[in-house]
N, C-alpha and C positions, 0 to 999 in steps of 0.2 A: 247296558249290553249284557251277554251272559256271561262274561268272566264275575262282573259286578254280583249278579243275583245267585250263581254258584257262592260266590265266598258269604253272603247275606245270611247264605241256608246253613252254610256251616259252621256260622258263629251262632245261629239260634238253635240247631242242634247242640253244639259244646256247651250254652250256656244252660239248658235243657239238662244236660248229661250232669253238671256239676250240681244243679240245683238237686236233681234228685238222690244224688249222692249227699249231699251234705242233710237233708230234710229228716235223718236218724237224727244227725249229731244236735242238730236245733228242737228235736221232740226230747230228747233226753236234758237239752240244758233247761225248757220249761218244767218237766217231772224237778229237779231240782231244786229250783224257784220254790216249787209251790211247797214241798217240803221243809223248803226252810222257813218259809211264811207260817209253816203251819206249828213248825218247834216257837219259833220265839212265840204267838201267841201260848201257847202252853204256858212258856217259863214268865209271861204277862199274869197270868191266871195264880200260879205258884205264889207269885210276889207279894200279890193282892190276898189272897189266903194269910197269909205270915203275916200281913200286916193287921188284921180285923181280928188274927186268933183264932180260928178256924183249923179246925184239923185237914191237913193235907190228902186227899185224893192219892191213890195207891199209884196211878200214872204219875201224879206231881212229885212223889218220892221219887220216883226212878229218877225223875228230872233234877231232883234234886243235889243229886252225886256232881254234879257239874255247873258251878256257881255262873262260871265265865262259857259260855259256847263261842269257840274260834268260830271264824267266818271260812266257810268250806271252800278250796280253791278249786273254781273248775278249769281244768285242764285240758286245751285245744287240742282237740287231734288234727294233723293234719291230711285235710284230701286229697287222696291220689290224685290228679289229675295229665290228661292225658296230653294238653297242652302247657309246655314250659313256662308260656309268659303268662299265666294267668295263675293269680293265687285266690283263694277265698277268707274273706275276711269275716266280721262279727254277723255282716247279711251275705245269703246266700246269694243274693241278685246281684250284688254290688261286684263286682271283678274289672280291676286293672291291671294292663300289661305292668309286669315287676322290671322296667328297664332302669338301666343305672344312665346316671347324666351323660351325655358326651363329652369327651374332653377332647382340643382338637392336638395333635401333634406336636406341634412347636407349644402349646402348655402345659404339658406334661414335665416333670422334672424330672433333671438326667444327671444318671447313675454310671460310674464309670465302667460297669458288667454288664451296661446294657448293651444288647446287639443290635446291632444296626441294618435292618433286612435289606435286603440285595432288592437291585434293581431289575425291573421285568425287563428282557432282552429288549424289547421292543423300545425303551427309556433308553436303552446303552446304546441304539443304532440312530436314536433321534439325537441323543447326546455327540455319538461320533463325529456327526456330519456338520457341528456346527462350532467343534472346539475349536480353538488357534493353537496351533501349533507354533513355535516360536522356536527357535535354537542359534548360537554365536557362528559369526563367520569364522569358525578355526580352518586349519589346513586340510587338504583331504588328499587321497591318491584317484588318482585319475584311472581312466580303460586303457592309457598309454603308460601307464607306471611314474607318470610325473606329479608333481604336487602341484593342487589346485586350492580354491579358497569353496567353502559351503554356501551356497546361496539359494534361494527361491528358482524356480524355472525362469519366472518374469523379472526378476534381479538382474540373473544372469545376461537373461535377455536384450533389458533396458542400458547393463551396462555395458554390452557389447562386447561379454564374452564367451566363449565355447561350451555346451555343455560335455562332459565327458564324463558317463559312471554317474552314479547316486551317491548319498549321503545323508544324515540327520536319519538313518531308520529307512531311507526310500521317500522322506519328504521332500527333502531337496537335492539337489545335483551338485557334483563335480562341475565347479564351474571353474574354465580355464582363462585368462588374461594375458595376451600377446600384444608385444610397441613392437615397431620398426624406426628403422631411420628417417630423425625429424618428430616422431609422436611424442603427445606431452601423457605424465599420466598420472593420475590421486587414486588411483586403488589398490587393493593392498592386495602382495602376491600374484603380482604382473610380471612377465617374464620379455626380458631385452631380448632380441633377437637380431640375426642379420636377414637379409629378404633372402627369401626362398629357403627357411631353414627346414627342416635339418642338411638340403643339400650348402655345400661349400660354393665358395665366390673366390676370383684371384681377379681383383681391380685396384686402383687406387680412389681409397673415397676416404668421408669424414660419417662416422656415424653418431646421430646424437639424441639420448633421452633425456626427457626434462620429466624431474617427481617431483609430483608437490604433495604436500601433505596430506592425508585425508582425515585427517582430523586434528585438530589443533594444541590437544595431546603427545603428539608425537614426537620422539625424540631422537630415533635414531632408524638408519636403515641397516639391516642387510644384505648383503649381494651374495649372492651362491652362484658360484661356476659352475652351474649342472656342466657344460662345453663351454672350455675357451679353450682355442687353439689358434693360435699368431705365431707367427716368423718368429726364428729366434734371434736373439741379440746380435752382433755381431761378433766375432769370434776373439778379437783381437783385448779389449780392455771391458766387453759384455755389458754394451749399454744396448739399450733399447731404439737403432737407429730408422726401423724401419715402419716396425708398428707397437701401436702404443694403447694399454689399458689404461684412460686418464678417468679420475672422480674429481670434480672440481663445485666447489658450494661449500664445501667443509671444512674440518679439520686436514690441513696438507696431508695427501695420502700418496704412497711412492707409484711413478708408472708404470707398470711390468709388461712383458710381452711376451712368449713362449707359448708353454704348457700349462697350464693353471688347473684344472679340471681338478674339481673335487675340493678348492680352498674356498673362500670367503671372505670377504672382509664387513669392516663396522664400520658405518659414517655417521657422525655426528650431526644430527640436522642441526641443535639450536632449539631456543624456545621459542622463537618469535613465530609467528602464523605464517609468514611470507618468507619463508627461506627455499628455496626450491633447488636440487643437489640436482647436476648435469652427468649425464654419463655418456663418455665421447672413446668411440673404437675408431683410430686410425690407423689406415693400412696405405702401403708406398714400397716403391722396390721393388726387391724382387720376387719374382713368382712364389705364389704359393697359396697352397688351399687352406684359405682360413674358414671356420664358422666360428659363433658363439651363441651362446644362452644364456643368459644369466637371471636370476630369480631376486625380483625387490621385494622384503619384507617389510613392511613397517612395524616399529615397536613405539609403543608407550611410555610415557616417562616411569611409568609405575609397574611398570611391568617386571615378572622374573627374568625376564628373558636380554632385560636389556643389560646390553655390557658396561664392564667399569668404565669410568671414563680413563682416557688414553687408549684402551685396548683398540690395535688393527683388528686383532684376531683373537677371537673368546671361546674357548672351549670350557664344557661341561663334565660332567662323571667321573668317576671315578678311576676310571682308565681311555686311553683315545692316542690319538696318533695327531701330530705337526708332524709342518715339513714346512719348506723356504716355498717362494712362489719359483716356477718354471723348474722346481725338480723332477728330474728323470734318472732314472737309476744308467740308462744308456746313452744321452744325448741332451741331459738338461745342462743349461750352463748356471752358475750364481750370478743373478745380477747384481750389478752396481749402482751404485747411489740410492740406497734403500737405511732408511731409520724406521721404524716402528717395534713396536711391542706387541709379544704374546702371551696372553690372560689365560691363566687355568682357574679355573675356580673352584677354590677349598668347598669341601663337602664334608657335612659335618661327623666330626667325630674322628678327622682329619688332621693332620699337624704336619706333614711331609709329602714331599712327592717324590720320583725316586724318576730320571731319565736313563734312557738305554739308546742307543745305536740300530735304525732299523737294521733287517739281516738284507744283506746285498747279495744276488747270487748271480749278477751279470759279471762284476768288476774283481778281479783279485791285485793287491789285496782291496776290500770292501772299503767305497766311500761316501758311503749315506752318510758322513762326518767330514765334509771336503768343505771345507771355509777358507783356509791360507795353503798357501804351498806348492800349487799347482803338480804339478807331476809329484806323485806318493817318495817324497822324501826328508818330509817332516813327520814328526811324531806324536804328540802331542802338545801343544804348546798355551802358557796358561798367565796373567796374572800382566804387567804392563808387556812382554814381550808382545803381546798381539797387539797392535798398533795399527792395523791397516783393515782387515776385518775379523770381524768377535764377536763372539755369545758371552752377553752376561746373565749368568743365573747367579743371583745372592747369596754367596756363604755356600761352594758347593763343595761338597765333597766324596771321594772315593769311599767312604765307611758309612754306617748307616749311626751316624756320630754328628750331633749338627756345628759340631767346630772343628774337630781333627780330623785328621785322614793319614794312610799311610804312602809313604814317598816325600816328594820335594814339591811344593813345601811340605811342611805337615800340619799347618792349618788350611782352616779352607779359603779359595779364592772365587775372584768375582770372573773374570774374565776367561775363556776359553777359545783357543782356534787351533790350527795347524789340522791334520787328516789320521789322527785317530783320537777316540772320544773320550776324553780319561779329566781331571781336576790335578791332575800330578803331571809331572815333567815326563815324559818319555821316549825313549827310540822308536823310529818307526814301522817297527818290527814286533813289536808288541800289538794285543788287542786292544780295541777298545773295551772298558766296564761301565758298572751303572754308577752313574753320578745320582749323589742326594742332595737334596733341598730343604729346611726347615726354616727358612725366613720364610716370611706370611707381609704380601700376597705370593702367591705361584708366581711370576713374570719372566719371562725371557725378554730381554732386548737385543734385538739383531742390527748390527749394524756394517755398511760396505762404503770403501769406499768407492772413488772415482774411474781407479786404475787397475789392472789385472794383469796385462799382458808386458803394458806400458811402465810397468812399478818395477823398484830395482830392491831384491833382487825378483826378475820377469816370474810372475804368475799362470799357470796355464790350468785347463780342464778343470777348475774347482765346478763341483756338482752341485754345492750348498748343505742342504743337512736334512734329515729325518729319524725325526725321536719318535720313540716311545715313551708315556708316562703311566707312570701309577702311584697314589697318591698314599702315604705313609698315616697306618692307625696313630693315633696319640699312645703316649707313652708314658712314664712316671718321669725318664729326664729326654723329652720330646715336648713334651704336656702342653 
């Protein structure tokens, strides 16, 4: 074709070009030649003279100054030429492209300064469309402000829960998980509900979720009262007669009723594969608008997240807020018949914790510290006198001292009640201050008993309690 016979003409012109160029260098290397052909017979003739005895020829003399004739180097000039890949060698005809071997990529050997070239855009959009994307089912917040779990569109989908909002960058969604009464469920970060929530119901029913494990790992669950709100106790010795928070599969957990919003508890599932923890909301009596919500987490045995064991309730950080279940600074009551323990967990670098009195600004005088006593005419009260309901915090004390304190006693004691917050004995006219801690672990154990109104001498209006903590640096006599 004529691309072919175009490039034909122009390699027999270049090779044309070069030959004529080089056709000096090649006349001059033969004048050379023959020059030297033409000295060594000379210094042949010389030889031959010296040897027969003959006298030397006046050219043979000149010759003769130089016994040895070096051999003349001729020295290549190189020709211009007009194309790159071709060089000229000893013939002028002869020309090969001067290419160096290929070496393919991956044989090349790698230098740690070597750079690495960037990929043509058009590799990164073929590359885009075909990566996995992969990321853990952690928590996410929802388009409703609630916590949801991260899942794929089709996850979500398949598992039959809501999408709400995005997650993972915009790969995956907010996906949300609602039970009702009667559903069973194994996923993790499913939310109890009562029917038709967020509106309230006033019925008598039994409501009931069955969790089973979703993974065989699993050791313990979470509950979070996003809403629980039930009938309160009844007034008189504050038991739970009408409706009831029950968790049953576990470790015995107390039943409360009230106000709960915002607490949580920890249930121990067990190791075995087949433990499944029931969660039963019964309602009876008298009117009243209840909802709930409550939020299952499942954790891992291995996980940071999971509680000590014993702990009802496990808090984190370095500062945080308890309180009893159904406290209300206006209207909560303490209920009775309650055992459990509350977990703070030392954080490092830690050796104390230090409680305080929430601040009360509905009730004078202030009884975010209302455990014994009923009507504000006890004062503090500490050590076996509490006998009927008590906080025990290990070794507490009024000073930031982990054995002495000042007042009655003046060492430190285990047990605390009566309605104002103090490790020392006091009237009830005093405030309450900060109580410290340096026994290891952090633990509150809260304990009530059966009676309140019915107890001699008669109990009334206890609130129950609401601390603040903050956890005490290490020290040189703290350490």
């Amino acid at each position: 074709n004529m691309d072919t016979r175009q490039m034909v003409v122009v390699v027999v012109m270049v090779m044309v070009v070069v030959e004529g160029m080089a056709r000096p260098e090649l006349q001059r290397r033969k004048k050379m030649i023959r020059r030297r052909k033409h000295m060594t017979e000379k210094l042949s003739d010389q030889k031959m003279l010296r040897h027969k005895g003959l006298p030397l020829v006046k050219e043979h003399k000149e010759l003769s100054f130089r016994k040895k004739v070096n051999p003349i180097k001729v020295k290549r000039r190189k020709v211009p030429s007009t194309t790159p890949s071709t060089q000229v060698l000893s013939s002028p005809l002869k020309q090969f492209p001067s290419t160096q071997p290929t070496v393919r990529p991956e044989h090349r050997p790698f230098t740690v300064n070597q750079t690495v070239p960037t990929k043509p855009d058009a590799v990164k959009r073929f590359l885009s469309l075909f990566t996995i994307v992969s990321w853990k089912n952690d928590a996410c917040t929802s388009t409703a402000g609630t916590n949801g779990t991260c899942y794929s569109s089709n996850d979500c989908s398949s598992l039959g829960g809501t999408a709400s909002g995005t997650c993972a960058s915009g790969f995956g969604v907010c996906c949300l998980f609602t039970a009702t009464c009667g559903g069973t469920t194994s996923v993790n970060g499913t939310y109890f509900q009562n029917t038709g929530y967020p509106a309230t119901y006033d019925s008598v029913s039994s409501c009931q979720l069955t969790i089973n494990k979703c993974t065989d790992s699993v050791c313990q669950l979470r509950l979070d009262f996003a809403n629980l709100v039930l009938a309160q106790p009844e007034t008189t010795d504050h038991k739970c007669s009408d409706d009831q928070f029950i968790v049953s599969g576990g470790a015995p957990v107390p039943a409360i009723c009230g106000t709960s919003t915002g607490a949580h508890m920890y249930i121990d599932m067990g190791l075995s594969t087949n433990s499944p923890v029931v969660i039963t909301v019964v309602t009876s009596g008298q009117s009243f608008s209840r909802s709930f919500s409550v939020k299952v987490t499942q954790i891992e045995c291995t996980s940071l997240a999971k509680a000590s064991s014993g702990c009802l309730q496990y808090f984190t950080g370095v500062s945080g807020q308890i309180f009893s279940f159904n406290y209300m600074e206006a209207s909560g009551l303490q209920l009775s018949d309650t055992d459990y323990t509350m977990c703070v967990r030392m954080e490092r670098n830690f050796c104390g914790i230090q409680y305080t009195a929430c601040p009360d600004a509905t009730n004078t005088p202030a009884q975010s510290f209302s455990v014994t006593g009923g009507s504000p005419t006890l004062g503090s009260v500490v050590g076996t006198e509490c006998s009927t309901d008590w906080l025990t915090i290990p070794c507490a004390t009024n000073t930031n001292d982990p054995t002495t304190q000042s007042g009655t006693p003046v060492v430190c004691v285990d047990r605390l009640c009566g309605q104002v917050f103090n490790s020392a004995t006091t009237p009830n006219t005093s405030p309450s201050v900060p109580v410290y801690s340096y026994s290891k672990p952090f633990n509150i154990y809260v304990h009530t008993d059966s009676l309140e109104g019915s107890s001699s001498p008669a109990e009334s209006s206890n609130r129950g309690f609401c601390l603040n903590f903050v956890q005490q640096p290490c020290t040189s006599t703290t350490g």
